[in-house]
Every structure is written in C-alpha cells, then in structure tokens.
C-alpha positions as CSV (number, residue, x, y, z in Angstrom):
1,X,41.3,5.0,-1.9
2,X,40.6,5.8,-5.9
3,X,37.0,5.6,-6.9
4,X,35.9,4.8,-10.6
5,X,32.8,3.9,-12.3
6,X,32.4,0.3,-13.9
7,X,29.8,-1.5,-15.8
8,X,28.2,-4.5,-14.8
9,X,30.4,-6.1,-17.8
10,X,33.8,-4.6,-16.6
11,X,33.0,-5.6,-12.5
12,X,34.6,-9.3,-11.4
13,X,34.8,-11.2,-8.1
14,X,37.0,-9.8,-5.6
15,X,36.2,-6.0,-6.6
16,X,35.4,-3.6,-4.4
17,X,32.3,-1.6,-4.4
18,X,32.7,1.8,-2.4
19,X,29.3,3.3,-2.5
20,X,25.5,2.4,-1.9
21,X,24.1,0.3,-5.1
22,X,19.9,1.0,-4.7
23,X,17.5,-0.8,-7.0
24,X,14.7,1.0,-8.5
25,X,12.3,1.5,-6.0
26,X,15.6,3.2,-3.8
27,X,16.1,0.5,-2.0
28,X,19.9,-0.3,-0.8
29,X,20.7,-3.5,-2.1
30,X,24.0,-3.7,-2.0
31,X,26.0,-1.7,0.5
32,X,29.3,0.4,0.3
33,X,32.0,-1.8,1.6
34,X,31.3,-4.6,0.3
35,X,33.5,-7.2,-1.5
36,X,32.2,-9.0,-4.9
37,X,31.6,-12.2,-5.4
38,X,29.2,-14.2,-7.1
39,X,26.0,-13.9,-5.3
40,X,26.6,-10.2,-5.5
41,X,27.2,-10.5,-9.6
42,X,24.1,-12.7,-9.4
43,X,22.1,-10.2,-7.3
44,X,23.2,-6.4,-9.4
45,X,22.1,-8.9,-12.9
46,X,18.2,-9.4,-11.2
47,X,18.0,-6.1,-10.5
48,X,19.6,-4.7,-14.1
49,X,21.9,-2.5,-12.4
50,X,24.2,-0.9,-15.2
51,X,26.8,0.3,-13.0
52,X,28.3,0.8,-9.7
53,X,31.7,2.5,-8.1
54,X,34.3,0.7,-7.0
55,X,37.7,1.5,-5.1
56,X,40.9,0.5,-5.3
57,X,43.0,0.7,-2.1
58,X,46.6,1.8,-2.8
59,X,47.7,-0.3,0.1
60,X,45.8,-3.4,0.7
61,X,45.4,-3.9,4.6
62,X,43.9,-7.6,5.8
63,X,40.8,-7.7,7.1
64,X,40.2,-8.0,10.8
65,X,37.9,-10.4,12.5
66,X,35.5,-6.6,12.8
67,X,35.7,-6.7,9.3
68,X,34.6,-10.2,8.3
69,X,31.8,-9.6,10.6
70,X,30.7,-6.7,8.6
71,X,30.9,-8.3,5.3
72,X,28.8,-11.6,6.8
73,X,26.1,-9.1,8.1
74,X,26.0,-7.3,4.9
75,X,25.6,-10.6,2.9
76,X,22.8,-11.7,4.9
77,X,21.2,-8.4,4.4
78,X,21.5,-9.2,0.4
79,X,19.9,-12.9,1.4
80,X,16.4,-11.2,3.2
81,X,16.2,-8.0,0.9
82,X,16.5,-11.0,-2.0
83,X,13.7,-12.8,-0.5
84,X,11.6,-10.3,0.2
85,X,11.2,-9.5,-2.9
86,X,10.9,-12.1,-4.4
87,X,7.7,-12.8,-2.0
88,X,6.7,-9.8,-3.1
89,X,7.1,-10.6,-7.0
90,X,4.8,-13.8,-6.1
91,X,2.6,-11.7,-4.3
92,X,1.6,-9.4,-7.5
93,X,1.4,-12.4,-9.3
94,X,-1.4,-14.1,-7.3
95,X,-3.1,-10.0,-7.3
96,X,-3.3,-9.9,-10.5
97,X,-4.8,-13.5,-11.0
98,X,-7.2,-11.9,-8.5
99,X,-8.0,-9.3,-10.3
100,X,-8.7,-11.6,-13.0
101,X,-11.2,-14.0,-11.2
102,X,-13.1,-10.9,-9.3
103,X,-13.4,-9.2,-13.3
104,X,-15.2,-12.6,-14.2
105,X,-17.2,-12.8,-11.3
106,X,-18.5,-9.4,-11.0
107,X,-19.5,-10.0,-15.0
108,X,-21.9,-12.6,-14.1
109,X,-23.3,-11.0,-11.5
110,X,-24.2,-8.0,-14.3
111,X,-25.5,-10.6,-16.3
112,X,-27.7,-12.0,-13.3
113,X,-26.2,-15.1,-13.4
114,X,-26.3,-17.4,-10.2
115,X,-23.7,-17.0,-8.5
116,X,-22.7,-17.3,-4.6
117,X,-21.5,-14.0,-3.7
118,X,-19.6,-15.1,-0.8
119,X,-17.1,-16.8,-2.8
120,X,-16.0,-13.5,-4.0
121,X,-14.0,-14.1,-0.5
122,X,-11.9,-16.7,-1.6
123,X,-10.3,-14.2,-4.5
124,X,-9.4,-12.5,-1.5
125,X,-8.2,-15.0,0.9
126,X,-5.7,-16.5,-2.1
127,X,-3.9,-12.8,-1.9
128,X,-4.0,-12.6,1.7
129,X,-2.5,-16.4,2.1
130,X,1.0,-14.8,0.1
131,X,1.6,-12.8,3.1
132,X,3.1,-14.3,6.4
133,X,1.0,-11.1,8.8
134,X,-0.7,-8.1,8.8
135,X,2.5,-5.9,8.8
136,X,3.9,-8.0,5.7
137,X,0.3,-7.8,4.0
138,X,0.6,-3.5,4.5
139,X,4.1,-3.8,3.2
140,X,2.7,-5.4,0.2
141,X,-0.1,-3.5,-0.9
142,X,2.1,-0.2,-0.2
143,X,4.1,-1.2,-3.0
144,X,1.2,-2.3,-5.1
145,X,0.0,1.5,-4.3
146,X,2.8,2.9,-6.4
147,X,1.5,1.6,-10.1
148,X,-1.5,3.0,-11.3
149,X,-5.1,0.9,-10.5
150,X,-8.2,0.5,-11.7
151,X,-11.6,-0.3,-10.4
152,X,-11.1,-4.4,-9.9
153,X,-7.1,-3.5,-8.2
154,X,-8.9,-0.5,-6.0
155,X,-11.7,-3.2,-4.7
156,X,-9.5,-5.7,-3.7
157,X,-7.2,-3.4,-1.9
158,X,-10.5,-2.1,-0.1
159,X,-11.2,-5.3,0.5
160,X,-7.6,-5.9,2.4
161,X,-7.9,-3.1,3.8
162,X,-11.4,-3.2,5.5
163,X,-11.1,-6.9,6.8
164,X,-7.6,-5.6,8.5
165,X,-9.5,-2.4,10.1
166,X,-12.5,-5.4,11.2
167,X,-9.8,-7.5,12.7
168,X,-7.9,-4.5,14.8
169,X,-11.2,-3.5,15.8
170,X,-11.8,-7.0,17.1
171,X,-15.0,-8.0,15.0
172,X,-16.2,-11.5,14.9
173,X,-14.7,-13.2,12.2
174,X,-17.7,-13.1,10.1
175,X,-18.0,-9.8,10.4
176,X,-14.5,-9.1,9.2
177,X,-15.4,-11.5,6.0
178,X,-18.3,-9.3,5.3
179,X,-16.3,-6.1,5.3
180,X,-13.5,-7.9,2.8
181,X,-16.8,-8.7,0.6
182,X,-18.5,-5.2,0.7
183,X,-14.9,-3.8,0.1
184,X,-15.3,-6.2,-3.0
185,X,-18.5,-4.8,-4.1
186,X,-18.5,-1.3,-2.8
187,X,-17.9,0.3,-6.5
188,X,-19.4,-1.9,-9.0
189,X,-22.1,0.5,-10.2
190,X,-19.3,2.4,-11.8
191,X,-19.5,-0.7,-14.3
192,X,-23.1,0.4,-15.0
193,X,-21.9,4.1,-15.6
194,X,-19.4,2.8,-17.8
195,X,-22.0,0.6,-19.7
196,X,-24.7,3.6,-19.8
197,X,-21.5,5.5,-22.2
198,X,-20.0,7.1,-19.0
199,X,-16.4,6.5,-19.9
200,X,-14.7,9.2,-17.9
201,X,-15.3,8.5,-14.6
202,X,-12.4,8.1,-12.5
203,X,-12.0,6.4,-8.5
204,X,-11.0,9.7,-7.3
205,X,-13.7,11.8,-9.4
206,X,-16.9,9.2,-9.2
207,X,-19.2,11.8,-7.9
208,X,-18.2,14.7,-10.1
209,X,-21.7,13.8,-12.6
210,X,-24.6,12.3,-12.1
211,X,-23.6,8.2,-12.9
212,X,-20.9,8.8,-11.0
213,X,-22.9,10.6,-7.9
214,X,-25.6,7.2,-8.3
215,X,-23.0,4.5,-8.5
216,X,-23.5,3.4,-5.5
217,X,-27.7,2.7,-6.4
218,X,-26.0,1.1,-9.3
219,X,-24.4,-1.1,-7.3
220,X,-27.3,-1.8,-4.9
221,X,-29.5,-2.9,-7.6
222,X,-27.3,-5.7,-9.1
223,X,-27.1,-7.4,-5.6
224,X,-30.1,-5.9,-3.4
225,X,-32.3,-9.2,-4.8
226,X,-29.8,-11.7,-3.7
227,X,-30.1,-13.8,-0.2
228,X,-27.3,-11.9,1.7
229,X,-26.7,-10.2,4.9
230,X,-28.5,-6.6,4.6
231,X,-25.3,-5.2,6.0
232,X,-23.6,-5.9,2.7
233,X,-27.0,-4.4,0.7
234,X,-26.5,-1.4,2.3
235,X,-22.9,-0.9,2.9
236,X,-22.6,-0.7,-1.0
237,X,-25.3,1.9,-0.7
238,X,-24.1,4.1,1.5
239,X,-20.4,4.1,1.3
240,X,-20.4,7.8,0.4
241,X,-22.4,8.8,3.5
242,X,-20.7,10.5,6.2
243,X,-20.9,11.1,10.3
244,X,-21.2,15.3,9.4
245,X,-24.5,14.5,6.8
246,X,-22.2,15.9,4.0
247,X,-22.0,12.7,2.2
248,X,-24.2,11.4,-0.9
249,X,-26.3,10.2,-2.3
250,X,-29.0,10.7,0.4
251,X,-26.9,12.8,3.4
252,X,-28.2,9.8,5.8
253,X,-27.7,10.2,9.9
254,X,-25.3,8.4,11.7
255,X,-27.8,6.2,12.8
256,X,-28.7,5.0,9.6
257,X,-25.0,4.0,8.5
258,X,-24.1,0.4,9.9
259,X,-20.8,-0.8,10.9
260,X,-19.8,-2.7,7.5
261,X,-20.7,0.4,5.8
262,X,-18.2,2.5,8.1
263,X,-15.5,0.3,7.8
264,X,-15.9,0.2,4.0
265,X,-15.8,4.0,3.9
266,X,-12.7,4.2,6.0
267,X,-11.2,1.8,3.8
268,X,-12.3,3.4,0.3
269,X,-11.1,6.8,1.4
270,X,-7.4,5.6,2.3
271,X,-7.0,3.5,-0.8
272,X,-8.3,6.1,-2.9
273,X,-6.1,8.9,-1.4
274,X,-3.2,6.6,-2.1
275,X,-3.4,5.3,-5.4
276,X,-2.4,6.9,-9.0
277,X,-4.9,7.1,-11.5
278,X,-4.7,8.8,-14.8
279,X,-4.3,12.3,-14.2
280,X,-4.2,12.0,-10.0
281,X,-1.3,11.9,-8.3
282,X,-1.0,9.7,-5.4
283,X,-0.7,10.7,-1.9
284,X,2.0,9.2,0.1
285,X,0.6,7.3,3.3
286,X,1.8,9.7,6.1
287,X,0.3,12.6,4.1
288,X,-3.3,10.9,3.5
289,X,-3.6,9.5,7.1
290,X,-2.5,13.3,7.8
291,X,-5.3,14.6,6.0
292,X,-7.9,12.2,7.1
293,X,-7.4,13.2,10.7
294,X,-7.3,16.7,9.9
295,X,-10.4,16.9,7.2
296,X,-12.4,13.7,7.6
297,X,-12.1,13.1,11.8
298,X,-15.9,14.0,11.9
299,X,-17.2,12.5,8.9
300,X,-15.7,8.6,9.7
301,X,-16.8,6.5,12.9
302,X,-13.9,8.3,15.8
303,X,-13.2,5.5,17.2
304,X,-12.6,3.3,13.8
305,X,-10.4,6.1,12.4
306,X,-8.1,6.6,15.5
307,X,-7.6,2.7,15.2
308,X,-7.0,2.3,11.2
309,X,-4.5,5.6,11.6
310,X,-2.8,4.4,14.8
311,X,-2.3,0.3,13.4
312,X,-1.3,1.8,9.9
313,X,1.3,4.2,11.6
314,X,2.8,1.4,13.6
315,X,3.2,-0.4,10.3
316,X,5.6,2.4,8.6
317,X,8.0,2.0,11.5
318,X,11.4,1.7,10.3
319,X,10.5,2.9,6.4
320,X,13.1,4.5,4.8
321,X,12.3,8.3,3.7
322,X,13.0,11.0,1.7
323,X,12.5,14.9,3.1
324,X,11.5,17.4,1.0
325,X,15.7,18.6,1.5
326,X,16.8,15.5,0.2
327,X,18.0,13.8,3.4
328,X,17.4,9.9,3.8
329,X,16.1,8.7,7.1
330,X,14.0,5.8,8.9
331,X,10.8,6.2,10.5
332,X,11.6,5.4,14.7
333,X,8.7,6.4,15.9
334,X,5.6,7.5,14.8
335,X,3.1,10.7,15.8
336,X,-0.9,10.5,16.4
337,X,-1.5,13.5,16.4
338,X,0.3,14.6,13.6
339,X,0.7,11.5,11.1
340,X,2.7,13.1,8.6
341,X,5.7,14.2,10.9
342,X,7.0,11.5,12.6
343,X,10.3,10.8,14.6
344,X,13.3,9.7,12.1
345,X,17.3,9.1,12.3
346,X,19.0,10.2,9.7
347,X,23.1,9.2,8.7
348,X,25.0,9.6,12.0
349,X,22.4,8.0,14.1
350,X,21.0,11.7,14.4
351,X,17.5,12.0,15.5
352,X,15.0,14.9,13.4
353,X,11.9,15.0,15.0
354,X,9.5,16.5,12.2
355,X,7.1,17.6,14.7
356,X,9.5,20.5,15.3
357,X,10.7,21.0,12.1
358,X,7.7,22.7,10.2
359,X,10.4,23.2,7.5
360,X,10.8,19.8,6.8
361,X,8.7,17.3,5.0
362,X,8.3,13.5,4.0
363,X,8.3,13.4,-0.2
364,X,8.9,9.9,-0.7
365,X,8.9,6.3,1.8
366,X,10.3,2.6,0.6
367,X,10.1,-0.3,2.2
C-alpha cells in the first residue's frame, strides 16, 4: 500500500483513509481502514479537519463478508461519537444559559432583593435534565473541566457534583437538593471581596488574604436573614472547615460541621483541584482523587470520601489515556487504593497495570 497526505479539498468518495483521523480533544473519529463516503466528508468538515492519509492499494482485492462487517461497525462508531457530541454541544449551551440566570440571581440577592432561594435549584435541574445519567452527567462536566472557569461555572459544577455525592450516599431527596443549593452558594462572598476592591482573588487562592480567608462570613451574611434550612446558613459558613481542625475560618470540631456542609467541602475541593484558572493548572481527575486520598483522607467525612472516590473511579472506566511515555490506552479497571494508577490495555490487547509500573504515569484522559 502507498500512503500520501491529502487535504480535505483534494479527498473524494471512495478514498481510502489508512490512518487514525482524531478531532481536537484526541478523540478517534474516524478510524484507519475506513472507506469515504459522504457521511465521512460530512463528518472530517464539522470537525475542521485539514488533512488526513490515505492509501492506495496497488492491487485492489474485494472485500469479504469480514470486511463489510468492519466497515458497518466503524460507521456506526462515527454515528454515536457524532451524537455524543453533539449532546454534549447542547449541553454547554444550556451551562452557560445557567451560568447566566445563577449571575442574575445571586445579583439580587446582593442587592437584598426578595427572592426564593430555592429556585436557585431549577438553574441546576435545566443542566442536569441534558444528561440521560449520572455517568453521562460526569462525562459532561469532565469536559467542561478542560476550559478555564470562573466563580458562577465553579458553583454550578459544585453544585452537580454535591447533589451526585448526596444521591450515592443515599440522602433523602431533599437533602440532596440542599447540597446542589449550598454548592450554589458556597462562594458568593468572594463577590463581596471583589466589591470591597479585592480583584485578585482566585478559586484556588481564596484564602491567601484576608477577604479571601472571610469569604465565606461574606457569604453567610447575604443569606443568614433569609427563612431557609440552617443547614444551608452554615454549610456556606463552614465549607473551609476540616475533620483534622486545620481548616478556617474558625478551626471548628467535627461535631460542629453538618452533613451539607461536608458534602459541599468534598465537592469544592474536587472541582477546584480540577479546573484551570488563570495562572493554575488543572489537575487531571485520577491525579486529584489521588491526592485527596493521600492528603485530605482525614480532613473530609471517611466514609463520604471513600464513596465520591470510589463512584468517580467507576465513571473513568473505559477513558482513553495518555502515559507520561506517550502510549495510548483505556482505563479497564480501576484502583482504590491508589487512584491515579489504574489497570489499562494498551494497542495489542496488552494489559499495563500502573500499580506496578511506578515508572509510568497518566498525563492526559478523553472521553
């Protein structure tokens, strides 16, 4: 077979592309071996692929029944990769109207307008709606993870993220609703910082001055007047506590920190880990549920961590991956005890268990 390089332009129906054609998250969307036609034209055009290799055969054998079967599976591999993302282009749509509505809403409540803080929820539930599960609704906020956040983007993924640690944990639904609306409200005293001239105070360095180390009293004094459930009042407060005493602003006991405001904390500290903002770079999942376990397994609830880590692992099962040597793989089976090394195959149906492979790390994961 000769291989050659063609434009989008110079490629027709009935072509043959020889090698993998990934979009530009790395994602294979169009496989070696497969055959051009329209819908493949159609599909390289959406994703503004330039170019792509193709081989010419210097004998042209017929394809056998094996083959067609091949081509078929591949095609309807194009069809779901096609519609997923496209569910998830409608999903960061309907997150960023979100964004919107919670910006306006959190305004009024500054200006001590009346408002019912429980619709706050709804913002929340119009997200959740563009997702058909729990795994689809982690796939989508993953990806939403990769562009750079700011305060209303990081509350609503706490928000998603605390009402799915509520549900595994088997709460009541109205306890789970109250964890998506403290997850809501959890940071918006940094809007006070921000209007007292603090301009530099970033998600992952709130507590580096003094606004930023009171946000959270911010925060309980635009809402602790309202008729709410205390839990709410004080999960906003004390977000920043932790199990060990070594949180802030008051080092409270474990006593004193109620379940919403553990949940919340959980939540915060994953979503912050995760997400790039200014000059932070963002962990990759595996690596901050790696470090959580490691260097936070005493200052969050035990038994909350060991089930937001263990459903979240689940979750990355069958993510494609890059090692830090360059070699592509998929996630088989993940490791409790050590998050960031689980059990990939790799080309050749060989399987690397990075458990036992110290030498070896996950860099990068697509889904």
């Amino acid at each position: 077979m000769i291989e050659k390089k063609v434009t989008i332009e110079e490629l027709e129906e009935g072509m043959f592309i020889s090698a993998d054609v990934h979009n530009r998250n790395g994602v294979v969307i169009v496989p070696a071996n497969t055959t051009v036609t329209i819908e493949v034209l159609n599909l390289l055009a959406r994703h503004s692929v330039m170019e792509v290799v193709v081989g010419e055969e210097t004998d042209s054998p017929e394809l056998s029944l094996d083959d067609f079967g091949i081509l078929d599976d591949a095609l309807g591999m194009l069809d779901y990769l096609e519609e997923r993302e496209h569910k998830q282009d409608t999903f960061e749509d309907v997150f960023r109207t979100a964004e919107e509505e919670l910006a306006a809403g959190v305004q009024l409540l500054i200006e001590q307008e009346e408002i019912d803080i429980y619709q706050f929820l709804d913002i929340v539930g119009n997200v959740t709606l563009k997702a058909d599960n729990d795994v689809n609704l982690c796939h989508m906020l993953y990806k939403m993870n990769r562009e750079e956040k700011d305060l209303y983007r990081h509350s609503i993924m706490v928000s998603m993220y605390a009402q799915l640690l509520a549900k595994w944990l088997e709460l009541p639904v109205d306890e789970v609703e109250l964890a998506g609306i403290a997850g809501l409200l959890h940071d918006i005293g940094l809007l006070i910082c921000h209007k007292e001239g603090e301009k530099n105070i970033t998600l992952h360095g709130e507590y580096e001055n003094k606004c930023g180390f009171n946000h959270m009293v911010h925060g309980y004094n635009l809402i602790k007047e309202l008729d709410v459930d205390i839990r709410l009042k004080q999960a906003v407060l004390t977000h920043h506590e932790r199990m060990d005493l070594s949180g802030f602003p008051n080092q409270l006991s474990y006593k004193s920190l109620n379940y919403i405001s553990r949940i919340v904390a959980i939540a915060d500290a994953y979503d912050t880990f995760t997400m790039k903002e200014d000059e932070y770079e963002a962990m990759q999942p595996l690596t901050a549920l790696n470090h959580m376990f490691d260097n936070h397994y005493i200052k969050f609830d035990t038994e909350m961590m060991i089930c937001f880590i263990e459903h979240m692992l689940q979750n990355f099962i069958q993510y494609e991956v890059v090692l830090s040597n360059g070699v592509r793989g998929k996630i088989v089976m993940p490791n409790k005890k050590e998050p960031a090394r689980p059990l990939i195959v790799i080309d050749g149906g060989e399987f690397l268990d990075l458990s036992l492979r110290k030498d070896l790390s996950v860099v990068d994961m697509y889904y």
